[in-house]
C-alpha positions as CSV (number, residue, x, y, z in Angstrom):
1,X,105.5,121.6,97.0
2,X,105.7,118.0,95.7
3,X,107.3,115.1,97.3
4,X,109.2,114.3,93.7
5,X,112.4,113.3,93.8
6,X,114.2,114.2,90.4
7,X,116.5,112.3,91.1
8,X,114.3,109.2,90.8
9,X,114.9,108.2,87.0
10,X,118.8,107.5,87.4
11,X,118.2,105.8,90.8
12,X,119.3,102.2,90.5
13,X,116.6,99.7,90.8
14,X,116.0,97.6,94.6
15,X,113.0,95.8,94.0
16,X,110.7,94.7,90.5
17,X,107.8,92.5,91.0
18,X,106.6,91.3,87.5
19,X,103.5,89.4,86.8
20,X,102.8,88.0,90.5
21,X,99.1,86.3,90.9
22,X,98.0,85.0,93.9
23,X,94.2,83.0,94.3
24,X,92.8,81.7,97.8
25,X,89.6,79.5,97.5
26,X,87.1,81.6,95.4
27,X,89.5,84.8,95.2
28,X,91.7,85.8,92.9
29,X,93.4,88.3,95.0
30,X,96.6,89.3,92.9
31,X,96.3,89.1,88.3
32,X,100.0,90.0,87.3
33,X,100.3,92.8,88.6
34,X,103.6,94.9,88.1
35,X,105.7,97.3,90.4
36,X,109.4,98.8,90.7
37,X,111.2,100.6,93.5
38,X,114.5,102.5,93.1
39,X,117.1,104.0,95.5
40,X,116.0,107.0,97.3
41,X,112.3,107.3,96.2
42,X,108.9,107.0,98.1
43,X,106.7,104.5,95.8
44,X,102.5,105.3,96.9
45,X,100.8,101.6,96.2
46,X,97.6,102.9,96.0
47,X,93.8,101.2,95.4
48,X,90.6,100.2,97.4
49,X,90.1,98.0,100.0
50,X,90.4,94.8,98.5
51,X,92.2,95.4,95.6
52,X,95.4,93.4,96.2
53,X,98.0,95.5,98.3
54,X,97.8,93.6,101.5
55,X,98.4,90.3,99.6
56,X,101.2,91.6,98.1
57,X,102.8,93.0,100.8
58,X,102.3,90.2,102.7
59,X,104.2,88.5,99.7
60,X,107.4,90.8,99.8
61,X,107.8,89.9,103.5
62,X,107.3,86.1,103.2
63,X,104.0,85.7,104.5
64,X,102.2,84.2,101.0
65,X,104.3,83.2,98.3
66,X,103.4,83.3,94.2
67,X,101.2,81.4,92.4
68,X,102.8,82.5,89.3
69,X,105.2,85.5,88.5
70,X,108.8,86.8,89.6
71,X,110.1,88.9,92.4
72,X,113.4,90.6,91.9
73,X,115.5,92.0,94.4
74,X,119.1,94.1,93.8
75,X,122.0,93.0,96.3
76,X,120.8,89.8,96.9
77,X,121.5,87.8,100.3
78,X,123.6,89.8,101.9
79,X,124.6,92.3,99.1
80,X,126.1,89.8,97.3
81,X,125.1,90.8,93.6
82,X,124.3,94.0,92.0
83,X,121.8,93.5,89.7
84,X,118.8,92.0,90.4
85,X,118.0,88.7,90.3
86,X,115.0,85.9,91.3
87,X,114.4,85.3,95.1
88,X,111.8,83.0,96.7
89,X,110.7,84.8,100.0
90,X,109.5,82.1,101.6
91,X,109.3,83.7,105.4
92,X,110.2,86.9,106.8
93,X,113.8,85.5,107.7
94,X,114.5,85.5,103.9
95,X,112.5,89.0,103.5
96,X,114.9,90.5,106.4
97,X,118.3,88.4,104.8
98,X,116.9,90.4,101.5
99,X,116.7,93.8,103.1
100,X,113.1,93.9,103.2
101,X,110.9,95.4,106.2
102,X,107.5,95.7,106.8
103,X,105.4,97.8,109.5
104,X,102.1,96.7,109.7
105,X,99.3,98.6,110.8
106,X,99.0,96.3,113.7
107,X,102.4,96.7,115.2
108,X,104.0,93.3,115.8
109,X,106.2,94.7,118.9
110,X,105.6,92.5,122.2
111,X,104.6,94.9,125.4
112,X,105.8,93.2,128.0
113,X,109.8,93.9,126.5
114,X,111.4,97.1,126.7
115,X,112.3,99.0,123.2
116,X,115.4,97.8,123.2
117,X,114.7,94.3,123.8
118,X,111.9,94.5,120.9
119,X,114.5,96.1,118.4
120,X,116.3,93.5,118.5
121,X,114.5,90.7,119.6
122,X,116.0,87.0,118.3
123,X,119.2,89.2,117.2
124,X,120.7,90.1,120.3
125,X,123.9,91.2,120.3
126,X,126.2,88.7,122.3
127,X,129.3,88.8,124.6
128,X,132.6,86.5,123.9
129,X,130.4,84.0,126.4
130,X,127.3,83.7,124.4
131,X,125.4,86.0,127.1
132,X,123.1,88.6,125.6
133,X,125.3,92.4,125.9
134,X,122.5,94.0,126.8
135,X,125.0,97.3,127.0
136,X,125.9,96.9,123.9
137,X,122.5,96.5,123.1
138,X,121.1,100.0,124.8
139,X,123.5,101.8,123.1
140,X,122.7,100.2,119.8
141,X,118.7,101.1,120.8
142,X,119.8,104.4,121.6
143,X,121.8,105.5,118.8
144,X,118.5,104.2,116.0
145,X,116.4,106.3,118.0
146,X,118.4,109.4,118.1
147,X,117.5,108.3,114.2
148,X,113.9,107.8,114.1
149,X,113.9,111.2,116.5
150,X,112.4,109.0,119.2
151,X,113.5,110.6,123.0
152,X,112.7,107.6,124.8
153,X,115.0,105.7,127.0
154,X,115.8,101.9,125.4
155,X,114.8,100.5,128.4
156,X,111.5,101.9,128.4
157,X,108.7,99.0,128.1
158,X,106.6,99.4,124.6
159,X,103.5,98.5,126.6
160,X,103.6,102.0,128.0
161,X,104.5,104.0,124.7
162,X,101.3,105.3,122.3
163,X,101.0,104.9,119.1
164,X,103.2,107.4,117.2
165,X,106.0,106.0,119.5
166,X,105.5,102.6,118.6
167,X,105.3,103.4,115.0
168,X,109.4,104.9,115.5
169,X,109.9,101.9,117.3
170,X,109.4,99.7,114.5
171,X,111.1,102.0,111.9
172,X,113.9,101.4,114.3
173,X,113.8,98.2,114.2
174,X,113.7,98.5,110.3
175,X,117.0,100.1,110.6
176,X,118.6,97.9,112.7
177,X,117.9,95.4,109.9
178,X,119.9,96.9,107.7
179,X,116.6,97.5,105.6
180,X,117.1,98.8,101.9
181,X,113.0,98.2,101.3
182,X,110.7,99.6,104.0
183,X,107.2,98.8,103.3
184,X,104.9,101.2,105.3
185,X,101.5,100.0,105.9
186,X,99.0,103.1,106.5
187,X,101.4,104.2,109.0
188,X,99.5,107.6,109.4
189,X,95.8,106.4,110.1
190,X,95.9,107.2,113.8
191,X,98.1,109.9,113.9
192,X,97.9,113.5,114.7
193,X,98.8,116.4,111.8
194,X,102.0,116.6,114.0
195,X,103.1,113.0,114.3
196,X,102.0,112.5,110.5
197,X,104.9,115.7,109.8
198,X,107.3,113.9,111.9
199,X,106.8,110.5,110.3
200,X,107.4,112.3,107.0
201,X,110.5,113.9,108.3
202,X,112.0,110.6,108.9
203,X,110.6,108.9,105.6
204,X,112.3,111.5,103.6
205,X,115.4,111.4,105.1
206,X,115.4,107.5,104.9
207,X,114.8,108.3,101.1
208,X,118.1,110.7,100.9
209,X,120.3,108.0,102.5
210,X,118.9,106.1,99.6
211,X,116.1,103.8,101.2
212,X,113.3,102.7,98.7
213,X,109.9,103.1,100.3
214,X,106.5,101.4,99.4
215,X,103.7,103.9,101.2
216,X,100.4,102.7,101.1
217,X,98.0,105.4,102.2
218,X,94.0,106.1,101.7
219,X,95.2,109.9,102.5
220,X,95.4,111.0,98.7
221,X,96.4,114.5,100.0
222,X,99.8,112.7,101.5
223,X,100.6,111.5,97.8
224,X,101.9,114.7,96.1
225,X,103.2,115.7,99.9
226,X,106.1,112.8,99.8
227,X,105.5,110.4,97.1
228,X,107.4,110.2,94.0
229,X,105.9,107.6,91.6
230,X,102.1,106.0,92.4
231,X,100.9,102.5,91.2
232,X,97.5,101.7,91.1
233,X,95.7,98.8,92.0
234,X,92.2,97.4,91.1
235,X,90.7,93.9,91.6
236,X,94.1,92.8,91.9
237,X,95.6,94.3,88.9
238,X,98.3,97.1,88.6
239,X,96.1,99.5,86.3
240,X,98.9,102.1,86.0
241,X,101.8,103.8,87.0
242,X,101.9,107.8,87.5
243,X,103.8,110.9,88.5
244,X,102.9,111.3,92.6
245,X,101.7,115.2,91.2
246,X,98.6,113.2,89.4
247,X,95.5,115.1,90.2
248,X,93.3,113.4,93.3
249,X,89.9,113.3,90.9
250,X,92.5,110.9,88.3
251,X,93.5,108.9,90.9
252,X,90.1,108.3,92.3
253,X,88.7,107.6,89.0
254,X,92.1,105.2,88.3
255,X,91.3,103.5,91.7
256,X,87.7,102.8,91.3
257,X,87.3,102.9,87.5
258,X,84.8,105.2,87.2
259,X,84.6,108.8,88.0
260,X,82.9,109.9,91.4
261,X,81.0,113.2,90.4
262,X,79.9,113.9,94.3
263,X,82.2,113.2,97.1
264,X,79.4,113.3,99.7
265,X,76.4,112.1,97.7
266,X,73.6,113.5,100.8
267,X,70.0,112.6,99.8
268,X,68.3,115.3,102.1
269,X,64.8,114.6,103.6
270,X,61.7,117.0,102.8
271,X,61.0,117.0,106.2
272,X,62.7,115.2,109.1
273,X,59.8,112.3,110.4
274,X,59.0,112.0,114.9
275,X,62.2,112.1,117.4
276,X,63.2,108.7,117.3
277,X,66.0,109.2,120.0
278,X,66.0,112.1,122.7
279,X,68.8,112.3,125.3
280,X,68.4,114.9,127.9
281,X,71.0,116.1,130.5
282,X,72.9,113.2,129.9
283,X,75.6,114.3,132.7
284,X,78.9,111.2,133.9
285,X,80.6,113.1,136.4
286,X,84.8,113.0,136.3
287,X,87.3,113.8,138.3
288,X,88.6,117.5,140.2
289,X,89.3,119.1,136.6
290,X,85.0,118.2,135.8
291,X,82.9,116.2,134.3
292,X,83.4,113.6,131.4
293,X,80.3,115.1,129.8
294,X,77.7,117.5,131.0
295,X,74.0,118.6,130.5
296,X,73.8,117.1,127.0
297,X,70.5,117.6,125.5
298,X,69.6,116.7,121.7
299,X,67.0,114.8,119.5
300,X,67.6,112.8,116.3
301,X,64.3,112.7,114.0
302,X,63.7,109.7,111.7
303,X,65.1,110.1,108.3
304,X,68.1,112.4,109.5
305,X,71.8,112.6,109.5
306,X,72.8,114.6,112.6
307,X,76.9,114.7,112.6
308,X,78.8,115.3,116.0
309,X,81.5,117.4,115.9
310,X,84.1,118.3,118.3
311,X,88.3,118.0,118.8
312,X,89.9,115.4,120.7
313,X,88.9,115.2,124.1
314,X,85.8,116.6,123.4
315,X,83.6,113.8,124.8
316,X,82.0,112.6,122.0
317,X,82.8,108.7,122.0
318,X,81.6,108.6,125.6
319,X,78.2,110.3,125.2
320,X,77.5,107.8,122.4
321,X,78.8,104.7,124.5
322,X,76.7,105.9,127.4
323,X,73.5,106.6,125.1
324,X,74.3,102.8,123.9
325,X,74.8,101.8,127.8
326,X,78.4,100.5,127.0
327,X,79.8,103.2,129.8
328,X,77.9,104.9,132.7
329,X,76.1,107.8,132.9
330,X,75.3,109.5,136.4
331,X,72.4,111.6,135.6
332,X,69.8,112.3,132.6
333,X,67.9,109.9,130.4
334,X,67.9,108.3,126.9
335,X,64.5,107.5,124.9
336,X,64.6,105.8,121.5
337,X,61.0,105.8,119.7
338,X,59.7,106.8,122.9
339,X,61.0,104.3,125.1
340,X,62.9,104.8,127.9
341,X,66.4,103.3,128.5
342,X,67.8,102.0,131.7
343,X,71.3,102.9,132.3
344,X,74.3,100.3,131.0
345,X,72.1,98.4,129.2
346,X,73.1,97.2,125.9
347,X,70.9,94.8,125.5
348,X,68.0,96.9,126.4
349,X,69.3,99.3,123.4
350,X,69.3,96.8,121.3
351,X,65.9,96.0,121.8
352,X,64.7,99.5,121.4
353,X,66.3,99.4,118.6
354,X,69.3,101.2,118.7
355,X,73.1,100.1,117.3
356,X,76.3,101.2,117.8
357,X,79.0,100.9,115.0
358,X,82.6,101.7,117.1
359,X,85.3,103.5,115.6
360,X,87.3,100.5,116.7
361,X,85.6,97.7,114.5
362,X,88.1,95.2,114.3
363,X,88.5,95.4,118.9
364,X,84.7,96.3,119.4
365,X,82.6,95.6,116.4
366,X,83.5,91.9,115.4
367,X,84.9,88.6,115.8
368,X,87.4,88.3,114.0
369,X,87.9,84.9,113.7
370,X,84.6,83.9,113.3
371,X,82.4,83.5,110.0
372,X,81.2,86.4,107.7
373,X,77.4,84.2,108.6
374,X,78.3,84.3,112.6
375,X,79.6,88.4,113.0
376,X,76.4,89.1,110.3
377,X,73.9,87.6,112.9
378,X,75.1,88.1,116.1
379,X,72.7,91.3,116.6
380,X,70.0,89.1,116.4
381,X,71.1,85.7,117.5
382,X,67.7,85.7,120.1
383,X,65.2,85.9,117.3
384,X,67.3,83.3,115.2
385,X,67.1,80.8,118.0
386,X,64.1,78.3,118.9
387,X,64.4,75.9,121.6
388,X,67.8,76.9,122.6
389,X,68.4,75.7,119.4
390,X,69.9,78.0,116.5
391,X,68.1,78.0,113.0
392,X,71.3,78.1,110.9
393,X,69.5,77.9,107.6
394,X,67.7,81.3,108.7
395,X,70.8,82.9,109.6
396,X,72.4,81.3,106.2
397,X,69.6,83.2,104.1
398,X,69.5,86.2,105.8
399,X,73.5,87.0,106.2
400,X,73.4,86.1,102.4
401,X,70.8,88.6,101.6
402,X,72.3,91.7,103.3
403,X,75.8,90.5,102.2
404,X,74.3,90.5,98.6
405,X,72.8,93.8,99.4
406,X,75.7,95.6,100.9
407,X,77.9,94.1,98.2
408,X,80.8,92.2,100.3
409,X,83.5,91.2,98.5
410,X,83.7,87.7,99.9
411,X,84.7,84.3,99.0
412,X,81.9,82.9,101.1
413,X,79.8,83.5,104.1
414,X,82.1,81.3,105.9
415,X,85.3,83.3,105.4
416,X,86.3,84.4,108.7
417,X,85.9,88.0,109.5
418,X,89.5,88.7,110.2
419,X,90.8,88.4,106.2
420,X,88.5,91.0,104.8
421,X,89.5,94.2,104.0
422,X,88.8,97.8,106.0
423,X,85.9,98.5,103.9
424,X,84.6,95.5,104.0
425,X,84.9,94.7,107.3
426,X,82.8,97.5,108.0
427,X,80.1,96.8,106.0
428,X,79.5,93.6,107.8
429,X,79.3,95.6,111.3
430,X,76.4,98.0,109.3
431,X,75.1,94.6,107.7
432,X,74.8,93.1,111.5
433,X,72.4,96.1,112.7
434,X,70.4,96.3,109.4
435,X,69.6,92.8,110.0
436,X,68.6,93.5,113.4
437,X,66.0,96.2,112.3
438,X,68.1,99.0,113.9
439,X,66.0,102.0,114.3
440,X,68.7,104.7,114.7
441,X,72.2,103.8,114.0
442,X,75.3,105.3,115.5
443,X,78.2,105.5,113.8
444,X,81.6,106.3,115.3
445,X,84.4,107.2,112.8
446,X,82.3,105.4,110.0
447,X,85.0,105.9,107.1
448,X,88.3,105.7,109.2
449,X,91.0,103.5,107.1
450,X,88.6,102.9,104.0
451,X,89.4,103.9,100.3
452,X,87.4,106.8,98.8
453,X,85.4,103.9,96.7
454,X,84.2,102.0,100.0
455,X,83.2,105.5,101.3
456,X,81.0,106.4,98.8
457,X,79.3,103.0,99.2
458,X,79.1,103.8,103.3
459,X,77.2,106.8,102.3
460,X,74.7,105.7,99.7
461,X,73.8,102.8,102.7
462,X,73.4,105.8,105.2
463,X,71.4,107.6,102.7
464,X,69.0,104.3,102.4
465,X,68.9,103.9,106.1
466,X,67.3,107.2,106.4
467,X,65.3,106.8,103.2
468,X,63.7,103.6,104.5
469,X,63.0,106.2,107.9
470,X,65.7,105.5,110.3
471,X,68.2,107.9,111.5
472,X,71.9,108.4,112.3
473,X,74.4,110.1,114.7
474,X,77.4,110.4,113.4
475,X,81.0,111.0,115.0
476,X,83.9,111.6,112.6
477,X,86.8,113.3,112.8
478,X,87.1,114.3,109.3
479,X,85.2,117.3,108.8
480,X,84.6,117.6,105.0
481,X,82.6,114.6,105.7
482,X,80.7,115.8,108.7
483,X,79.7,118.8,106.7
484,X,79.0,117.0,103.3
485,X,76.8,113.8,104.9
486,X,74.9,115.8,108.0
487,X,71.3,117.5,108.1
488,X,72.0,119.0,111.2
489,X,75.8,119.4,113.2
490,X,75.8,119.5,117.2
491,X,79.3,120.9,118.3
492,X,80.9,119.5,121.6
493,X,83.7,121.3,123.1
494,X,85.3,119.9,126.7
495,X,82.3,117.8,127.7
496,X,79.3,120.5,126.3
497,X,77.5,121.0,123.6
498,X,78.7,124.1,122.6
499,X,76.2,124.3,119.8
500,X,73.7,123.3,116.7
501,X,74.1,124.3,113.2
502,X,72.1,123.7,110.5
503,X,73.5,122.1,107.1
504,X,73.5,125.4,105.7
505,X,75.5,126.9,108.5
506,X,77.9,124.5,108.9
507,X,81.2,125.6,107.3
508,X,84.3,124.7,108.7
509,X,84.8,128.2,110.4
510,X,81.2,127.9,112.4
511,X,82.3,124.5,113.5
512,X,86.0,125.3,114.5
513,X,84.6,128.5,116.3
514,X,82.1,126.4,118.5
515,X,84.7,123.5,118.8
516,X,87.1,125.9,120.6
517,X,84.7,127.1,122.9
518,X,85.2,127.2,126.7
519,X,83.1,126.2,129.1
520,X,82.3,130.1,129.7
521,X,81.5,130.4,126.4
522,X,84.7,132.3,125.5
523,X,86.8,130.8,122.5
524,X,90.2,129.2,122.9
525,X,92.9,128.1,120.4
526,X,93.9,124.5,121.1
527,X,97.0,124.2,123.3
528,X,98.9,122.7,120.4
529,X,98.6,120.9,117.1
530,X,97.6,117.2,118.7
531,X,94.6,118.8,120.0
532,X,93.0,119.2,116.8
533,X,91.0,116.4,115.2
534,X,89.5,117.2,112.5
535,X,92.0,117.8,109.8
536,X,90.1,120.5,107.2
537,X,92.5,119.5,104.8
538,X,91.8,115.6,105.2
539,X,89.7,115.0,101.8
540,X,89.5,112.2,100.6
């Protein structure tokens, strides 16, 4: 079943953007690009890191206005006029005044308020003496999430909600705005199969009450599942405009302008090279109900991909942030290239010569606010440094180089880290251990958030890194790409390996049968749906 609305053709039009650009200094970010949005339909904006969505997003709810171009909106201030007409959103007060909300995928809620207060924060409602009702306010909270099917109280403070809550939170809020244009920011990226089915409960019943939706997703299997109409962006252009039932090898080819003939593009070694890291009973004990991890025993050899599988919970993050010495271990050891690593020692790993690439890159793996130059180097600021004086022209030529070679899309090296895309913020964590002559990489969640173009790119780097002899350990919870990118699959189920499979005898079954192991050895469905990370079905 489709997410097309039929009805979608006779639905009166909220929203036309015709011919916006937008440049920054050395970017053209936006080239007249094009879109519409009617009554009751979900509209996919769909294209690669970088090609223009966040810009105009960002210019729909006031935070960048036009260079050149028109936005129209239906209803005006208000609902004052039918047709629609020119606006100039100049902040998000004249986005909201417009009927225009947009949820980010860093929520802009404030913890230390309770939902209610964050619902409707700078819009309380007001007794006859000017004092905030906050009665009137609860059971305004209450009755938008009986809405958003959120069974929370309104006094509850959002600091202690996770992130599927928060997400209902904001489409609350959203509601209580009145919105008639909800822009949806890759609200599923770190949700569960069953919070991604609730969210689309909610979007589509938003759509019946007549709501026009802009959905950006990398997901292209969520497209034909609720979308209606898709426009496609590239380099800041709108390329086209299709049915949301378009075939997922069109759209890909649409999005990147070519086709990609191999999703997983694997360059296999001959024969795997010497062990260049060996971890043996790495054990960090837990609490009454066991360890965090136990007994875990592997090798990766030089010029290998070895993926780590497992569900949520499994224990896979930890035994790589222990192996990099971010988090203790209490017993076991970790070589790389022979050397021997002391416990909670980063820098000692980095000298060995291993890297870590988080799955959180923007909290973990940069500085956001600092240059492209800075976040490129910092891995090896010690070598760069003379004197207790830093040789900036050094560090100028060699973050230029790897830039060059990982193909950034950057205005300049001294673009702060923060206003690249996904995809390329990620290549300038990889870029920062390359230049620090990594000898195994790890790689947490490498393609989480990036467009099927920027993944492909990911993988061709991994297949150089191990080309050039390194190696890889890679966690990801999207199995497909496990299976397509690994030369060898170790399966961890509640803090154990449960297993090792070879490319060949990884399938999804093998893997799934291992993953649900118990500690006895015996298999064991997952309690419920949110236990399962790795979505088979996830292909991007």
């Amino acid at each position: 079943m489709t997410g097309v609305n039929d009805d979608v053709p006779g639905g009166r039009e909220l929203l036309r953007v015709e011919g916006v650009t937008k440049s920054f200094p050395g970017v053209r970010a936006l080239d007249g690009v094009d879109l519409t949005l009617r009554t009751g339909e979900v509209h996919v904006l769909l294209g690669e890191n970088g090609a223009g969505k966040s810009t105009l997003i960002k210019m729909l709810s006031g935070a960048h206005r036009p260079d050149d171009g028109r936005i129209l909106v239906a209803g005006g201030p208000d609902g004052a006029h039918d047709g629609p007409r020119e606006v100039h959103i100049r902040s998000a007060q004249d986005a909201e005044r417009l009927g225009i909300a947009t949820i980010y995928q860093e929520f802009n809620l404030v913890p230390g308020l309770t939902v209610a207060e964050n619902i409707f924060l700078g819009r309380q409602p007001r007794t006859a003496l000017g004092l905030i009702d906050k009665k009137a306010m609860r059971a305004r909270a209450a009755e938008l999430l009986r809405r958003v099917r959120l069974d929370v109280s309104p006094n509850t403070p959002v600091a202690e909600l996770g992130i599927a809550r928060l997400q209902m939170v904001e489409i609350a809020k959203a509601l209580s705005l009145g919105a008639r244009v909800l822009i949806m920011d890759e609200p599923t990226a770190v949700l569960t199969s069953e919070e991604v089915e609730t969210l689309f409960g909610i979007v589509r019943e938003l759509r019946d009450t007549g709501v026009g939706i802009i959905f950006i997703t990398h997901h292209l299997d969520e497209i034909g599942a609720l979308g209606d109409r898709v426009t496609v962006l590239r380099d800041g252009r709108s390329v086209q405009e299709v049915p949301a039932s378009t075939d997922e090898d069109e759209l890909i080819r649409l999005m990147v302008g070519r086709d990609i003939a191999e999703q997983y593009p694997r360059q296999r070694p001959d024969e795997p090279g010497a062990p260049l890291l060996r971890v043996r009973g790495l054990t960090r004990n837990g609490t009454k109900a066991g360890p965090v991890f136990e007994g875990i025993d592997f090798e990766v050899r030089a010029g290998e991909v070895v993926g780590l599988a497992g569900l949520v919970g499994a224990g896979r993050t930890e035994v790589v942030r222990a192996i990099f010495g971010v988090d203790r271990y209490d017993a076991g050891t970790v070589e790389i290239d022979g050397t021997r690593l002391a416990r909670g020692d980063v820098r000692a790993a980095m000298r060995a010569g291993l890297g870590l690439v988080p799955e959180d890159r923007k909290g973990q793996g940069l500085v956001l606010d600092a240059s492209l130059q800075d976040n490129l180097t910092l891995a090896r600021l010690d070598r760069d440094t003379r004197g207790g004086l830093v040789d900036r022209g050094a560090q100028r030529r060699e973050a230029a180089a790897v830039a060059g070679q990982l193909k950034v899309r950057m205005s300049g090296l001294a673009q702060p880290a923060r206003t690249l895309s996904g995809g390329n913020q990620q290549k300038i964590v990889i870029g920062k251990w390359l230049l620090a002559d990594t000898k195994l990489l790890i790689l947490d969640e490498p393609t989480r958030g990036i467009d099927v173009g920027a993944k492909v790119e990911i993988y061709q780097l991994i297949n150089e890194l191990t080309a050039s002899g390194r190696a890889v350990l890679m966690i990801s919870s999207d199995l497909p790409e496990v299976l397509g990118m690994s030369d060898r699959v170790l399966v961890m189920s509640q803090g154990r390996l449960a297993g090792e499979l070879s490319a060949e005898e990884a399938t999804q079954d093998a893997v799934m049968e291992l993953a649900l192991q118990s500690p006895n050895g015996a298999a064991e469905g997952p309690k419920n749906k949110n236990e399962s990370a790795m979505e088979g079905s996830d292909v991007h």
